[in-house]
N, C-alpha and C positions, 0 to 999 in steps of 0.2 A: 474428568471430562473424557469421552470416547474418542481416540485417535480415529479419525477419518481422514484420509487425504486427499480424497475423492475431489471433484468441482461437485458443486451442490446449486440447489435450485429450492429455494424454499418461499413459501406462500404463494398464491395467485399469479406465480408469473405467467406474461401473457394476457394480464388483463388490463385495466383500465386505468388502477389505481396506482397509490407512488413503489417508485423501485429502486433497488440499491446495486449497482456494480460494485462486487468487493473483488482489490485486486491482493494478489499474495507477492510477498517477496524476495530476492532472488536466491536460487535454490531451495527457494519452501515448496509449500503446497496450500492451498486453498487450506486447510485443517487451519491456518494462524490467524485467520480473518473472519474463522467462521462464529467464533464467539458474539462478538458485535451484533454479525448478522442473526444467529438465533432470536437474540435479544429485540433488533428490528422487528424482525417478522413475525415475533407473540405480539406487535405491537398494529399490527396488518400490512408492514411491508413487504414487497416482494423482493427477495433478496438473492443474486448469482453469483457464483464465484468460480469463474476459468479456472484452467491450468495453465499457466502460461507455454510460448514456447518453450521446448525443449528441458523443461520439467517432468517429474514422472516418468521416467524414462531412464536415463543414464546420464551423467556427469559430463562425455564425450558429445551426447546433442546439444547437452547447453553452450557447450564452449563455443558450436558450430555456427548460434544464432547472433545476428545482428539486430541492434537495440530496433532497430526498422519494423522487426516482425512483431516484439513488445508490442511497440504502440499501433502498428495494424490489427492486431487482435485486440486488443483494448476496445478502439474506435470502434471495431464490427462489431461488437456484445453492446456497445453504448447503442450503437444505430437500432441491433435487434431488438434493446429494451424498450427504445423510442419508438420504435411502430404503434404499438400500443398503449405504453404508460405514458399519463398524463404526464407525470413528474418524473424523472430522473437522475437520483441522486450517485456520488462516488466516494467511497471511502477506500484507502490504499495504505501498506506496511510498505515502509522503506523504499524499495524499488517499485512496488506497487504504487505509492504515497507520488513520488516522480512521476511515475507514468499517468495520477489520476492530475496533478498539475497539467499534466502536457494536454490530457484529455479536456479539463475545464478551458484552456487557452483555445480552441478548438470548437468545443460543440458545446448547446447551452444547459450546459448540468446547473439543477438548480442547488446544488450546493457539493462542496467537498471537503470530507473528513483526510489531513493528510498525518500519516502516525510516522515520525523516527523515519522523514523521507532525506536520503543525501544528496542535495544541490551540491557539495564538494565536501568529499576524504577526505581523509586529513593522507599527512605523508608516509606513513609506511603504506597502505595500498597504492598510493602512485606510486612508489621506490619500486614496490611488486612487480606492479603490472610490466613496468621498464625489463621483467625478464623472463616476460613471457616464450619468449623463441626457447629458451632454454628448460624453465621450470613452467609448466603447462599448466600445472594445479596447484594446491596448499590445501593439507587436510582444512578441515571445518569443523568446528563442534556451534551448535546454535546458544548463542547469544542470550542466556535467559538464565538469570540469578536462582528462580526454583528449580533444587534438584532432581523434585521427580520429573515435573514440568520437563526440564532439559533429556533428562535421559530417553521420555516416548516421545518428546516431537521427531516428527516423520519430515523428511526430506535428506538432500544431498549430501555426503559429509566430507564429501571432495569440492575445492572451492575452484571453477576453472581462470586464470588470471584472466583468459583472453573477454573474460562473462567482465570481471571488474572494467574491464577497460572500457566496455562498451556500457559500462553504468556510466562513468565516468563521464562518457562522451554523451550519452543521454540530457546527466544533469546539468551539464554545463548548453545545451543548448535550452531545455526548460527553463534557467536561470534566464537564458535571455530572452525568452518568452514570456516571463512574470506579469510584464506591463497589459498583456491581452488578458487576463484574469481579475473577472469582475464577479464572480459569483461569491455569497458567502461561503466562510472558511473557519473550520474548526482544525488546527494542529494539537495535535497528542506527541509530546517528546518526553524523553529522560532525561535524569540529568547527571545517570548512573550507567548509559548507555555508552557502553566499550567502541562500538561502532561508528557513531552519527553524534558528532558533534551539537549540542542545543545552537552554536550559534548558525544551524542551519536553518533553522527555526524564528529568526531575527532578520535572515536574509529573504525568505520566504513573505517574509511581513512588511519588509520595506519593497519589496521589488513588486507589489501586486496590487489592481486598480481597484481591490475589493472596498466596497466601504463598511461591509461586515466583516471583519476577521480578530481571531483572538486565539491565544496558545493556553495550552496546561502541560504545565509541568508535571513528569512523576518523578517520585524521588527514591522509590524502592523496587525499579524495576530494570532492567537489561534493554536490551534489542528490539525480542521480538512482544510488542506489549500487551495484544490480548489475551496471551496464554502464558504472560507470568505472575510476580506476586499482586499486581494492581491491576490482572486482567476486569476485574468487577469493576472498579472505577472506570478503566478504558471502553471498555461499552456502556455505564450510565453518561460518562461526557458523549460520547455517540447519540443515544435514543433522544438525551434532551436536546444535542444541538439538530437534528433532523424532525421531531416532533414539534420543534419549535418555531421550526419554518414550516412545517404541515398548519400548523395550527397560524400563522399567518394566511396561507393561504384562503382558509375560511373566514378571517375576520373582515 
């Protein structure tokens, strides 16, 4: 696969028909999200993917932002898609996957894909975060059991605590937000994933008013999931849970 870590814009957006916000992770880039949406948009989706704040850039802008600015860019790409597409669907990695919860609580996305999103860390990132004033960062290496996979994904490889903290604080406000989430919901977790505990994935499911929702487990993959070893599965669980609600709509 070509590293791109560009924001991307793919099929017809700006027209009429259904479209996809894809959100990236923190410290990624749009390049971990972009698999899925290829795979959409051969299918005639319109498919976008931000850079988040203080992404692409330097390690020092992310630390700077607050989760506030996340989900105000979020919301303003979901309203641009809405102008025009009839449908508007959201799919999201990890802090992506949070922020596309936050987005369905909020505006009427007709459905969301949430991958490896953390409603709550476990305790060594909070232990971290607690020291912050002193230790600013913690290297990073990405999350992702393939070794080529691992070695060209593109993004940060400095992790800033002050970034953890304000995920932290993020998920734990989405969590209490679950109850306003009515749209169907496709989760994508691991169970092999160093980062993001599966029983985020159980929490997610009891906490929300969807009456569609269901998870898949992977079992041979890491972190980040469309760009490792089960990235193929993780965007066929994609195209059929979003064509399948396409295809309601016609019937």
């Amino acid at each position: 696969m070509r590293v791109d870590p560009e924001p991307f814009r793919l099929g017809d957006v700006g027209g009429r028909g259904p479209a996809v916000l894809c959100l990236h992770g923190l410290t990624g880039t749009p390049y971990e999200v972009r698999p899925p949406a290829e795979a959409l948009a051969a299918r005639g989706l319109a498919c976008v993917g931000p850079l988040l704040p203080g992404h692409g850039t330097h390690p020092d802008d992310l630390a700077a932002v607050h989760r506030d600015a996340w989900l105000e860019a979020t919301l303003g790409a979901w309203d641009e898609l809405a102008l025009t597409h009839e449908r508007v669907y959201v799919l999201g990695l990890s802090m992506g996957g949070v922020l596309a919860l936050a987005l369905s609580a909020r505006r009427p996305v007709r459905g969301a894909v949430i991958m490896a999103a953390p409603l709550e860390l476990g305790w060594l990132p909070r232990a971290a975060v607690r020291l912050r004033g002193v230790l600013p960062w913690v290297p990073k290496r990405p999350a992702i059991l393939d070794r080529e996979a691992r070695e060209r994904h593109p993004g940060y490889r400095r992790m800033p605590l002050s970034s953890v903290h304000q995920l932290i604080r993020l998920g734990e406000e989405v969590g209490r937000d679950l109850a306003r989430i009515t749209q169907p919901l496709k989760l994508i977790y691991s169970r092999r994933d160093p980062s993001v505990d599966v029983a985020n994935a159980e929490q997610v499911l009891a906490g929300v008013s969807s009456s569609e929702s269901d998870v898949s487990y992977l079992e041979d993959s890491g972190h980040v999931l469309p760009v490792d070893r089960e990235g193929a599965m993780v965007s066929s669980h994609v195209v059929e849970f979003v064509t399948r609600l396409e295809a309601d709509v016609g019937s």
